[in-house]
PDB file of N, CA, C and O in Angstrom:
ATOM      1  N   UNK A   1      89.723 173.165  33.425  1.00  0.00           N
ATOM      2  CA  UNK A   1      89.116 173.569  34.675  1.00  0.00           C
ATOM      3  C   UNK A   1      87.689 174.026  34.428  1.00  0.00           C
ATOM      4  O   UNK A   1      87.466 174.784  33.484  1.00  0.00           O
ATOM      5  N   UNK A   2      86.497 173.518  35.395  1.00  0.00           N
ATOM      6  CA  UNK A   2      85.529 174.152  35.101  1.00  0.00           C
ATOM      7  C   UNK A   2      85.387 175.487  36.240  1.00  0.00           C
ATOM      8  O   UNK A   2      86.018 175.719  37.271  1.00  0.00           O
ATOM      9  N   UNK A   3      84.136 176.324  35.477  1.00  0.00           N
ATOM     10  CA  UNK A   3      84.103 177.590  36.308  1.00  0.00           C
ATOM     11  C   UNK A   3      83.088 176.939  37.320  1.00  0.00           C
ATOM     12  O   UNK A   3      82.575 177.838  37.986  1.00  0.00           O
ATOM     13  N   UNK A   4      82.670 175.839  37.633  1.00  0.00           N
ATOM     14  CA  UNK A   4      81.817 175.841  38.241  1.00  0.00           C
ATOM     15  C   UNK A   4      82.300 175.699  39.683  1.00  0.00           C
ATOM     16  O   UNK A   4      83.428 175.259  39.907  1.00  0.00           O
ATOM     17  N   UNK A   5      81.414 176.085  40.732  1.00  0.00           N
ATOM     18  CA  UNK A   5      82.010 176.063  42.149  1.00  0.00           C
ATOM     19  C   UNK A   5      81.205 175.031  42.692  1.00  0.00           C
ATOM     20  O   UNK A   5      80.153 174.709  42.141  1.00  0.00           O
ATOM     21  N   UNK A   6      81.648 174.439  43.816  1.00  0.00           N
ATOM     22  CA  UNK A   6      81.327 173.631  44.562  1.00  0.00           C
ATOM     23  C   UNK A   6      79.989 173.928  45.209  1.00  0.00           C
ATOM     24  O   UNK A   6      79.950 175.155  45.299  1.00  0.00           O
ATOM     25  N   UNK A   7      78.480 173.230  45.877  1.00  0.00           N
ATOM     26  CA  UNK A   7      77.873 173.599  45.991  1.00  0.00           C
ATOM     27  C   UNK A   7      78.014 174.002  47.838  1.00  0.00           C
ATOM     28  O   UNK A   7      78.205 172.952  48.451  1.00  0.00           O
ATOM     29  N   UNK A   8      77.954 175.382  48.895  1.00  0.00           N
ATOM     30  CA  UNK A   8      78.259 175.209  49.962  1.00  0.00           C
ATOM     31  C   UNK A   8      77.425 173.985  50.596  1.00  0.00           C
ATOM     32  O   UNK A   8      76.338 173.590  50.174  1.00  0.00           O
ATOM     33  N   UNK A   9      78.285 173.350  51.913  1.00  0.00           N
ATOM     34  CA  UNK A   9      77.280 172.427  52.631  1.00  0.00           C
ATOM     35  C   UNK A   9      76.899 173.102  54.393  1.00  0.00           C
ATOM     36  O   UNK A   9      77.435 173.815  55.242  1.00  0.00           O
ATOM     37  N   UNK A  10      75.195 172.050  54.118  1.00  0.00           N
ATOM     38  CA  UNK A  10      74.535 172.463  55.138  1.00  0.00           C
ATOM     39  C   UNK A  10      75.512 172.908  56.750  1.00  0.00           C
ATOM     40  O   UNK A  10      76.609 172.583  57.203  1.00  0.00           O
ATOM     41  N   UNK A  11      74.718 173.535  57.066  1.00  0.00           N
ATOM     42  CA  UNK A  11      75.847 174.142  58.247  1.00  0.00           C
ATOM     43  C   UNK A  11      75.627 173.068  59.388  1.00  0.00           C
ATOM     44  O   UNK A  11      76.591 173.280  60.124  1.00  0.00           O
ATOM     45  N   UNK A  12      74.714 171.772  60.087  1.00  0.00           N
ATOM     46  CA  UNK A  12      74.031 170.606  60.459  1.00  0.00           C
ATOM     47  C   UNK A  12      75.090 169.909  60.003  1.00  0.00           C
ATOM     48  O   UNK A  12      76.179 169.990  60.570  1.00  0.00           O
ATOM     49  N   UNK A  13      74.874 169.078  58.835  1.00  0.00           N
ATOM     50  CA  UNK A  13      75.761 167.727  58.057  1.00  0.00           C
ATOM     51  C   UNK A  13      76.501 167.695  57.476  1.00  0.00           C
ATOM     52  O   UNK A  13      77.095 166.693  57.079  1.00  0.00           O
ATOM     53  N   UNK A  14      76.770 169.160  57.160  1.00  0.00           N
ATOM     54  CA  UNK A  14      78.037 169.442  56.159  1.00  0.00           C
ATOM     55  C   UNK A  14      78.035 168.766  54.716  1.00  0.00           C
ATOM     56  O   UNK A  14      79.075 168.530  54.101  1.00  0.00           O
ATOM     57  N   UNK A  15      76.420 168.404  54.112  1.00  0.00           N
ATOM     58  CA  UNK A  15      76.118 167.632  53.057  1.00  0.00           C
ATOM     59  C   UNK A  15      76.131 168.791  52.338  1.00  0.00           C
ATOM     60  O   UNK A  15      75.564 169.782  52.797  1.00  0.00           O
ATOM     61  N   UNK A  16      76.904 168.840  50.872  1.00  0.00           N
ATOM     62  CA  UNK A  16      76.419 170.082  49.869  1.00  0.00           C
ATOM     63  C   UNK A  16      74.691 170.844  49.725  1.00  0.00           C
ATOM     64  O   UNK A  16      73.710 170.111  49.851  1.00  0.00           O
ATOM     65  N   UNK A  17      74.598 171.717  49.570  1.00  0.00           N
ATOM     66  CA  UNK A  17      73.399 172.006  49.633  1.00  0.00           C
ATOM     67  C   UNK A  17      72.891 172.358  48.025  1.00  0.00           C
ATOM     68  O   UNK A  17      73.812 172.773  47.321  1.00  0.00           O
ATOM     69  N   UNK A  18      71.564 172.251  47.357  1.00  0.00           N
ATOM     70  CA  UNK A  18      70.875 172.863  46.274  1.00  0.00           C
ATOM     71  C   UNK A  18      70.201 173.932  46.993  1.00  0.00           C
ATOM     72  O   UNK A  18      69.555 173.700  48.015  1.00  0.00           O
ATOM     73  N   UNK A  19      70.302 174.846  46.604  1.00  0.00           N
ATOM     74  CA  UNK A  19      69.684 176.169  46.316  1.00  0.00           C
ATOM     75  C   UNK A  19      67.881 176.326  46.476  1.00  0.00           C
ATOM     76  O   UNK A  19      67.069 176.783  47.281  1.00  0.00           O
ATOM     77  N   UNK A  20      67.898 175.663  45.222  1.00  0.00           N
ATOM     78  CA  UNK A  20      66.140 175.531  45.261  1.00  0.00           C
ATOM     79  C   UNK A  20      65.474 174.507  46.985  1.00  0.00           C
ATOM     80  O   UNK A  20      64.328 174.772  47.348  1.00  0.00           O
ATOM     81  N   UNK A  21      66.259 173.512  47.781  1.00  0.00           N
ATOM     82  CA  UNK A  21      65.860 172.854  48.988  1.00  0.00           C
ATOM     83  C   UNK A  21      66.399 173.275  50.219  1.00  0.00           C
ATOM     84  O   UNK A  21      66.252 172.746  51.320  1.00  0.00           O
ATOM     85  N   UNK A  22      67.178 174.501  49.852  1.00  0.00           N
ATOM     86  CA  UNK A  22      68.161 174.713  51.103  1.00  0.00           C
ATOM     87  C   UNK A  22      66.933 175.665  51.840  1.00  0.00           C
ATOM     88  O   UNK A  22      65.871 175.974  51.300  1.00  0.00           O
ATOM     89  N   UNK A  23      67.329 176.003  53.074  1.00  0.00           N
ATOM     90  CA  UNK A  23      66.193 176.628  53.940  1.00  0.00           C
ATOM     91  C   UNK A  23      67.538 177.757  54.795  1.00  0.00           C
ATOM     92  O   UNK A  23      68.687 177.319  54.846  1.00  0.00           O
ATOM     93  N   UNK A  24      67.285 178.855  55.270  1.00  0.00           N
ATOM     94  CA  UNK A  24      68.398 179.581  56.023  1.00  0.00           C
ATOM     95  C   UNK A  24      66.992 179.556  57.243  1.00  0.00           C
ATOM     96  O   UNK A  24      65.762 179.521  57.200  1.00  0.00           O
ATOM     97  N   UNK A  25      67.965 179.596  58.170  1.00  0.00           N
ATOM     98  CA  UNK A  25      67.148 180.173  59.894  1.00  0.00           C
ATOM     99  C   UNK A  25      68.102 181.261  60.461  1.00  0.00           C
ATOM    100  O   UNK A  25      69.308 181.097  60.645  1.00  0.00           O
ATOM    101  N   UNK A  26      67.545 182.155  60.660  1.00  0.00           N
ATOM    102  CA  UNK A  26      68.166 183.333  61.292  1.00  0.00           C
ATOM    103  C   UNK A  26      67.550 183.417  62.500  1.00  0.00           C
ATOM    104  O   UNK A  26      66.379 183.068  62.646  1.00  0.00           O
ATOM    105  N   UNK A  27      68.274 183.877  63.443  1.00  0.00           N
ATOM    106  CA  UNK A  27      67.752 184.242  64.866  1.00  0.00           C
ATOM    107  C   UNK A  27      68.173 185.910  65.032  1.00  0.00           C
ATOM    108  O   UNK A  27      69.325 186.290  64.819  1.00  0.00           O
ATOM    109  N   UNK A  28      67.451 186.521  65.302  1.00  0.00           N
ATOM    110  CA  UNK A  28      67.621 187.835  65.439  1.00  0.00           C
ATOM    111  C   UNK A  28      66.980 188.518  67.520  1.00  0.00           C
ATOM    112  O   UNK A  28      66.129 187.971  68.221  1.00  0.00           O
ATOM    113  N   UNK A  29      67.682 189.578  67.809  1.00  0.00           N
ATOM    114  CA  UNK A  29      67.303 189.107  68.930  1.00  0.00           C
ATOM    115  C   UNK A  29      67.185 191.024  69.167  1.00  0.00           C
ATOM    116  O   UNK A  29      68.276 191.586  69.261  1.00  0.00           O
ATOM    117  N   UNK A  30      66.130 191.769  69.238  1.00  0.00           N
ATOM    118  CA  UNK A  30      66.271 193.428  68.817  1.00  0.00           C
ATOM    119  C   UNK A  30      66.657 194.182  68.068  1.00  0.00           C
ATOM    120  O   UNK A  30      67.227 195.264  68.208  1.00  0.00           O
ATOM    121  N   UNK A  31      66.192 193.327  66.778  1.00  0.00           N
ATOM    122  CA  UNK A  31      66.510 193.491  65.527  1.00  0.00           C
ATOM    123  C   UNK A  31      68.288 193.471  64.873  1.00  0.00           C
ATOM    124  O   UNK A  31      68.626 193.979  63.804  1.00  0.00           O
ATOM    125  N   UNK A  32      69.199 192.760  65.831  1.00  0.00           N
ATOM    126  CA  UNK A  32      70.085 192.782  65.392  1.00  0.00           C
ATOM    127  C   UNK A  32      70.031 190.968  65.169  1.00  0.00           C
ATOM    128  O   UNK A  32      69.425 190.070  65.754  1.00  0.00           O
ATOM    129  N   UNK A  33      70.771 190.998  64.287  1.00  0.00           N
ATOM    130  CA  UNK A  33      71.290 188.781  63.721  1.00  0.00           C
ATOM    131  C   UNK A  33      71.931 188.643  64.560  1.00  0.00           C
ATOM    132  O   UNK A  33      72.622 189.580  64.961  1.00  0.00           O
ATOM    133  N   UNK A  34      71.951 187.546  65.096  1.00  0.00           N
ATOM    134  CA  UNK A  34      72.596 187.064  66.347  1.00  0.00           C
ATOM    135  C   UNK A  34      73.252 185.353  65.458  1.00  0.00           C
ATOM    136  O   UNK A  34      74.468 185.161  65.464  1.00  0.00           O
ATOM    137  N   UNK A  35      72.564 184.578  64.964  1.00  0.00           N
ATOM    138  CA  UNK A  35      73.465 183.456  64.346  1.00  0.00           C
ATOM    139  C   UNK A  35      72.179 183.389  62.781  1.00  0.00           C
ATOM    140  O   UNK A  35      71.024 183.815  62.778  1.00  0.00           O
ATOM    141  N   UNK A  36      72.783 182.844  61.858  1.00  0.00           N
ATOM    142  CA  UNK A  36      72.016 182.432  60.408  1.00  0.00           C
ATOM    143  C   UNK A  36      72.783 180.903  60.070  1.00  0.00           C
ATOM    144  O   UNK A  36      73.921 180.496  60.303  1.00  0.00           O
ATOM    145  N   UNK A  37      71.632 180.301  59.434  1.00  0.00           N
ATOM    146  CA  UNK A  37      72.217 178.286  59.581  1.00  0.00           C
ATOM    147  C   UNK A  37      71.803 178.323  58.088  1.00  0.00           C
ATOM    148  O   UNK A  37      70.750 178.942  57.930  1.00  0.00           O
ATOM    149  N   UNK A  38      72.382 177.796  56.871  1.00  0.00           N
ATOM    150  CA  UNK A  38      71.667 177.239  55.903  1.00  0.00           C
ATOM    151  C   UNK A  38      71.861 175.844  55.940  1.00  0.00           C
ATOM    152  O   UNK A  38      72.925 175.226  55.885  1.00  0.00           O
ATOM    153  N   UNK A  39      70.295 175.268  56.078  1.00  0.00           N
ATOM    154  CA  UNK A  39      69.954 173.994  56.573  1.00  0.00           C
ATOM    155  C   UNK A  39      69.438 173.136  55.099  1.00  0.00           C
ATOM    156  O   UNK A  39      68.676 173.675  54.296  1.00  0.00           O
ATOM    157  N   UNK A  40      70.001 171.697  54.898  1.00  0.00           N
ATOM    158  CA  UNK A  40      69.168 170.965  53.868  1.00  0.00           C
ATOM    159  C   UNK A  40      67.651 170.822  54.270  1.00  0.00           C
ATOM    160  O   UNK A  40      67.248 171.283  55.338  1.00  0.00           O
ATOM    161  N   UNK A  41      66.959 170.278  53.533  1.00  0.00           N
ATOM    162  CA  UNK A  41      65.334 169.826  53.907  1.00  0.00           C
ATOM    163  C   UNK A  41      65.900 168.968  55.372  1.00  0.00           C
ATOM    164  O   UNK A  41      65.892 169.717  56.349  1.00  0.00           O
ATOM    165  N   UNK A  42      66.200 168.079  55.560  1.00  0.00           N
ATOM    166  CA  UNK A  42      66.233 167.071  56.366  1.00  0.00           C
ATOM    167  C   UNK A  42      66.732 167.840  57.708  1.00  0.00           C
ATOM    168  O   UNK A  42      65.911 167.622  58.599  1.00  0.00           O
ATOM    169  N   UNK A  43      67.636 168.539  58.088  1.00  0.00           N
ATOM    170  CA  UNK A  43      68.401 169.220  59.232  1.00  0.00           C
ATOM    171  C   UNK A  43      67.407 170.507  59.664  1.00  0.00           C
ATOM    172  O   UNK A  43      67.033 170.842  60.788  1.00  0.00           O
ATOM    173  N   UNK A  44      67.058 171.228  58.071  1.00  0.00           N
ATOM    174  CA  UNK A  44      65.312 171.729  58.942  1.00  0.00           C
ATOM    175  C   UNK A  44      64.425 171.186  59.457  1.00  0.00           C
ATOM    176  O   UNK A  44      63.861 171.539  60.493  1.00  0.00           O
ATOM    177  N   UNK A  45      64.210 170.322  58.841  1.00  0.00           N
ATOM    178  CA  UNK A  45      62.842 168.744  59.068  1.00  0.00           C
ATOM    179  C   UNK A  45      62.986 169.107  61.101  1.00  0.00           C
ATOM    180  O   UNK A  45      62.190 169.718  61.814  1.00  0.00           O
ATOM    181  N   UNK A  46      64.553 168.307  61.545  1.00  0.00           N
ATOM    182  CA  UNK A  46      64.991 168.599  62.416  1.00  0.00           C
ATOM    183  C   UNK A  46      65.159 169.593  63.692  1.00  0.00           C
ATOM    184  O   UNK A  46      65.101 169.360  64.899  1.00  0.00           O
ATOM    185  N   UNK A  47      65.464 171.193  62.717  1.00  0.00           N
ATOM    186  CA  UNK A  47      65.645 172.118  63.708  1.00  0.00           C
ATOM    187  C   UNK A  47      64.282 172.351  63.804  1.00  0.00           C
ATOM    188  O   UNK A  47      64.241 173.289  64.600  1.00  0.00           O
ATOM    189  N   UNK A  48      63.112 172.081  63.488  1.00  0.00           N
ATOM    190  CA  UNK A  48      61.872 172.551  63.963  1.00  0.00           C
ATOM    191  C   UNK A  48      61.129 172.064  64.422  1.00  0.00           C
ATOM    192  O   UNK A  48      59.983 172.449  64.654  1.00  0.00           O
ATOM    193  N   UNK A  49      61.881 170.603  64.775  1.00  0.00           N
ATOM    194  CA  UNK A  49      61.078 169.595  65.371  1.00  0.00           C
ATOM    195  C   UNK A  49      61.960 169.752  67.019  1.00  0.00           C
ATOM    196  O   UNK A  49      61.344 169.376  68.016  1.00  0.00           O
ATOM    197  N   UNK A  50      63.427 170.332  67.180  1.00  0.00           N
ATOM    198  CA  UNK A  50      63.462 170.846  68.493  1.00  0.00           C
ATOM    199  C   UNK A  50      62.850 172.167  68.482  1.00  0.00           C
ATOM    200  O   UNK A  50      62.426 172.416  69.610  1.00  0.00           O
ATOM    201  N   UNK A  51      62.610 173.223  67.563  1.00  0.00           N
ATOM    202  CA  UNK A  51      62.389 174.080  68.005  1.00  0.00           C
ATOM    203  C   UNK A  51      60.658 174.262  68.292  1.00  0.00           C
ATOM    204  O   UNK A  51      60.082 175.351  68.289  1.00  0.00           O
ATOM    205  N   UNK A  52      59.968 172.857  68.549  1.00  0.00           N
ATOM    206  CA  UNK A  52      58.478 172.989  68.851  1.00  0.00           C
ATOM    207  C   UNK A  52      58.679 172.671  70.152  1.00  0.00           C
ATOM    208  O   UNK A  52      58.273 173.263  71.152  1.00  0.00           O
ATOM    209  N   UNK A  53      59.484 171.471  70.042  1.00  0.00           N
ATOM    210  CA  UNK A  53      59.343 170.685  71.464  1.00  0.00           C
ATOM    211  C   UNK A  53      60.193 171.724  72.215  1.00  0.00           C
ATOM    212  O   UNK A  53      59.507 172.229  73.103  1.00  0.00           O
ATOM    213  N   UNK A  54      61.650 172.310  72.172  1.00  0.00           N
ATOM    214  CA  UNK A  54      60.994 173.956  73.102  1.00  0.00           C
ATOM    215  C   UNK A  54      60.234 174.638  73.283  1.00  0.00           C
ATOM    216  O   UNK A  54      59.976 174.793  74.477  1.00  0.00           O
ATOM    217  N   UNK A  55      59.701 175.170  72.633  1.00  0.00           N
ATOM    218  CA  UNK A  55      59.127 176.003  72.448  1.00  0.00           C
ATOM    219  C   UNK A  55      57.506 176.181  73.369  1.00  0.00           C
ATOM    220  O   UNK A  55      56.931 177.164  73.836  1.00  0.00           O
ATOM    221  N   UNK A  56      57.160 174.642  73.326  1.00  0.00           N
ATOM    222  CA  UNK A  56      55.215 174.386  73.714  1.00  0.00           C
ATOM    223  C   UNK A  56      55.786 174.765  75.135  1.00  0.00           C
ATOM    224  O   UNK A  56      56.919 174.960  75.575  1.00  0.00           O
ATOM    225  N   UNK A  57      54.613 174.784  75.621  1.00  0.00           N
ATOM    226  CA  UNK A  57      54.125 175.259  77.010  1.00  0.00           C
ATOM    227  C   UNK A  57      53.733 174.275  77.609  1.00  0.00           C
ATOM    228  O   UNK A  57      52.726 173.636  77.304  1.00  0.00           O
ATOM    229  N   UNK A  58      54.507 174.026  78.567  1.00  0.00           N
ATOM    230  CA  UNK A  58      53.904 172.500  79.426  1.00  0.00           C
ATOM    231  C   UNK A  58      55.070 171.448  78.925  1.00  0.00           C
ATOM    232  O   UNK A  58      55.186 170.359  79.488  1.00  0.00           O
ATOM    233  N   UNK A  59      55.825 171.789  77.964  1.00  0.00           N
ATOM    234  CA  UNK A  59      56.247 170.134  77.255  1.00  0.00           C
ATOM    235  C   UNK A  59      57.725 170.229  78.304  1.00  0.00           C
ATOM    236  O   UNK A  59      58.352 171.209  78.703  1.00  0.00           O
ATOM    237  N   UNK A  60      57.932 168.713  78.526  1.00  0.00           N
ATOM    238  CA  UNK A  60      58.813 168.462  79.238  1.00  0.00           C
ATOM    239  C   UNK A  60      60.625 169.146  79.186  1.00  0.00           C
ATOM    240  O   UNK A  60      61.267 169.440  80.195  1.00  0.00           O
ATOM    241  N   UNK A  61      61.234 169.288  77.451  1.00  0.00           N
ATOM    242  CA  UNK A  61      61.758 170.029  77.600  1.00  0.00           C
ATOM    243  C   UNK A  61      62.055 171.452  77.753  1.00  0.00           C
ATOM    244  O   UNK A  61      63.138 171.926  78.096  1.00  0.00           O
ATOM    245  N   UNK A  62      61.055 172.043  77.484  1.00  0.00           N
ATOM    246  CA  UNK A  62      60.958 173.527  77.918  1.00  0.00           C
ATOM    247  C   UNK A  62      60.786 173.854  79.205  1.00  0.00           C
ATOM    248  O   UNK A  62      60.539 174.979  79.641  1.00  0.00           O
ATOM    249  N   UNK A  63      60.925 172.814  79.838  1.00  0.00           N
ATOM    250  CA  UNK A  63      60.715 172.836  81.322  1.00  0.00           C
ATOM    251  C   UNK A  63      62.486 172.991  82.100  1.00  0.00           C
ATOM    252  O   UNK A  63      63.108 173.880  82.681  1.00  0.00           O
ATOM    253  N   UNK A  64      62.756 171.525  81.669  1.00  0.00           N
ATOM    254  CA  UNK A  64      64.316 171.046  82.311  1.00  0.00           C
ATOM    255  C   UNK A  64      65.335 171.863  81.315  1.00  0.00           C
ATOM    256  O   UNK A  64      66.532 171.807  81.598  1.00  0.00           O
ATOM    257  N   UNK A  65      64.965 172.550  80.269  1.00  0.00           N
ATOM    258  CA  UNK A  65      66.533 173.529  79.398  1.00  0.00           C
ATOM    259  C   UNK A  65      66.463 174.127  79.441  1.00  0.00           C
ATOM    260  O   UNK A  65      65.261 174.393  79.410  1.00  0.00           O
ATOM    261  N   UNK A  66      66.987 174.867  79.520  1.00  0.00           N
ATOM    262  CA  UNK A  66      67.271 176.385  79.427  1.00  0.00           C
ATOM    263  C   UNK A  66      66.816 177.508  80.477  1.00  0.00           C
ATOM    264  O   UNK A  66      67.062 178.712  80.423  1.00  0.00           O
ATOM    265  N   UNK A  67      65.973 176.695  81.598  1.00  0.00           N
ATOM    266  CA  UNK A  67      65.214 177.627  82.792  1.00  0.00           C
ATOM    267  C   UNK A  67      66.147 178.169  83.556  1.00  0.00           C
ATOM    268  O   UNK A  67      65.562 178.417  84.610  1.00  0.00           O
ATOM    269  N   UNK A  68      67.713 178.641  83.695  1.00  0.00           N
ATOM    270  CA  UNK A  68      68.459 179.399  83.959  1.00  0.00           C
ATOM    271  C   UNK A  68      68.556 180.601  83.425  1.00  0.00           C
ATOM    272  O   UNK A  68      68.014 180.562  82.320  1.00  0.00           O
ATOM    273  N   UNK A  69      69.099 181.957  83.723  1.00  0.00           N
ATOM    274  CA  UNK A  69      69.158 183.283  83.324  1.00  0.00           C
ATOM    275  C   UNK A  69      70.240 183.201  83.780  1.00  0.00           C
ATOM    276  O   UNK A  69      70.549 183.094  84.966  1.00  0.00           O
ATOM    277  N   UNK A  70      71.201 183.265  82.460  1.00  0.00           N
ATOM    278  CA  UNK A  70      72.361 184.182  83.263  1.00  0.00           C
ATOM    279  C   UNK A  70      73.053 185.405  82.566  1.00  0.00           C
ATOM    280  O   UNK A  70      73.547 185.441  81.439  1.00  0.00           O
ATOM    281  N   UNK A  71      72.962 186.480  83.587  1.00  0.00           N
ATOM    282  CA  UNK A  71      73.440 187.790  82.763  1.00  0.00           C
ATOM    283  C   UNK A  71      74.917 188.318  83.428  1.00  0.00           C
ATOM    284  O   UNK A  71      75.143 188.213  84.634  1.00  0.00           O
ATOM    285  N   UNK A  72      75.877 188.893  82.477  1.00  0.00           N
ATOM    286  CA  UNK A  72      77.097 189.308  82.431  1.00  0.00           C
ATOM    287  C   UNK A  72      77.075 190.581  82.595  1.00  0.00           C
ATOM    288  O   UNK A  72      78.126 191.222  82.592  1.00  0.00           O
TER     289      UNK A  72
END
Protein backbone atom coordinates (compact mmCIF):
# COMPACT_ATOMS: atom_id res chain seq x y z
CA UNK A 1 0.00 0.00 0.00
CA UNK A 2 1.25 3.37 -0.68
CA UNK A 3 0.89 6.29 1.90
CA UNK A 4 0.16 8.40 -0.76
CA UNK A 5 -3.41 9.99 -1.05
CA UNK A 6 -5.30 10.73 -3.90
CA UNK A 7 -5.01 14.20 -5.25
CA UNK A 8 -8.69 16.16 -4.20
CA UNK A 9 -10.69 17.13 -7.50
CA UNK A 10 -11.68 20.50 -8.72
CA UNK A 11 -15.01 21.34 -7.17
CA UNK A 12 -16.23 22.54 -11.39
CA UNK A 13 -14.93 19.05 -13.17
CA UNK A 14 -14.23 16.95 -10.55
CA UNK A 15 -10.63 16.58 -12.42
CA UNK A 16 -7.88 15.83 -9.57
CA UNK A 17 -6.27 18.92 -8.72
CA UNK A 18 -2.11 19.88 -8.25
CA UNK A 19 -1.55 22.06 -5.55
CA UNK A 20 0.98 24.33 -7.15
CA UNK A 21 -2.27 25.21 -10.28
CA UNK A 22 -5.16 24.86 -8.10
CA UNK A 23 -6.76 28.39 -7.36
CA UNK A 24 -9.56 28.50 -4.18
CA UNK A 25 -12.43 31.41 -4.59
CA UNK A 26 -14.08 32.28 -1.51
CA UNK A 27 -17.06 34.48 -1.31
CA UNK A 28 -17.45 36.11 1.92
CA UNK A 29 -20.39 38.32 2.50
CA UNK A 30 -19.74 40.66 6.22
CA UNK A 31 -16.91 39.08 6.84
CA UNK A 32 -18.42 35.80 7.35
CA UNK A 33 -17.55 32.66 4.25
CA UNK A 34 -20.52 32.09 2.68
CA UNK A 35 -19.20 29.23 -0.12
CA UNK A 36 -15.05 28.39 -0.98
CA UNK A 37 -14.48 26.39 -4.67
CA UNK A 38 -10.97 24.90 -5.29
CA UNK A 39 -10.86 25.46 -8.98
CA UNK A 40 -8.15 23.88 -11.68
CA UNK A 41 -6.47 26.68 -13.99
CA UNK A 42 -9.13 26.01 -16.63
CA UNK A 43 -12.62 26.20 -14.33
CA UNK A 44 -10.92 29.53 -12.95
CA UNK A 45 -9.97 30.58 -16.56
CA UNK A 46 -13.93 30.18 -16.48
CA UNK A 47 -15.31 31.44 -13.16
CA UNK A 48 -13.82 34.83 -14.02
CA UNK A 49 -14.78 35.05 -17.24
CA UNK A 50 -18.62 34.85 -15.75
CA UNK A 51 -17.63 36.68 -13.01
CA UNK A 52 -16.64 39.91 -15.42
CA UNK A 53 -19.41 39.49 -17.67
CA UNK A 54 -21.55 39.98 -14.31
CA UNK A 55 -20.08 41.98 -12.91
CA UNK A 56 -19.48 45.20 -15.87
CA UNK A 57 -21.91 47.83 -15.88
CA UNK A 58 -24.01 48.07 -18.88
CA UNK A 59 -23.18 44.35 -20.02
CA UNK A 60 -26.14 42.48 -21.04
CA UNK A 61 -25.98 39.88 -18.38
CA UNK A 62 -25.84 41.92 -15.42
CA UNK A 63 -28.78 43.34 -16.63
CA UNK A 64 -31.32 40.14 -17.28
CA UNK A 65 -29.68 37.93 -13.82
CA UNK A 66 -29.98 38.34 -10.91
CA UNK A 67 -32.03 41.93 -10.91
CA UNK A 68 -34.50 40.36 -8.37
CA UNK A 69 -34.18 40.89 -4.42
CA UNK A 70 -35.55 38.52 -2.53
CA UNK A 71 -35.53 38.69 1.27
CA UNK A 72 -36.85 36.05 3.92
Amino acid sequence: MSDETEPEPCDDCREPLTDALARTVRLTVDRSQIDSQRLCPECFADWIDRYEGEMTPGSDESENEGSEIIVD
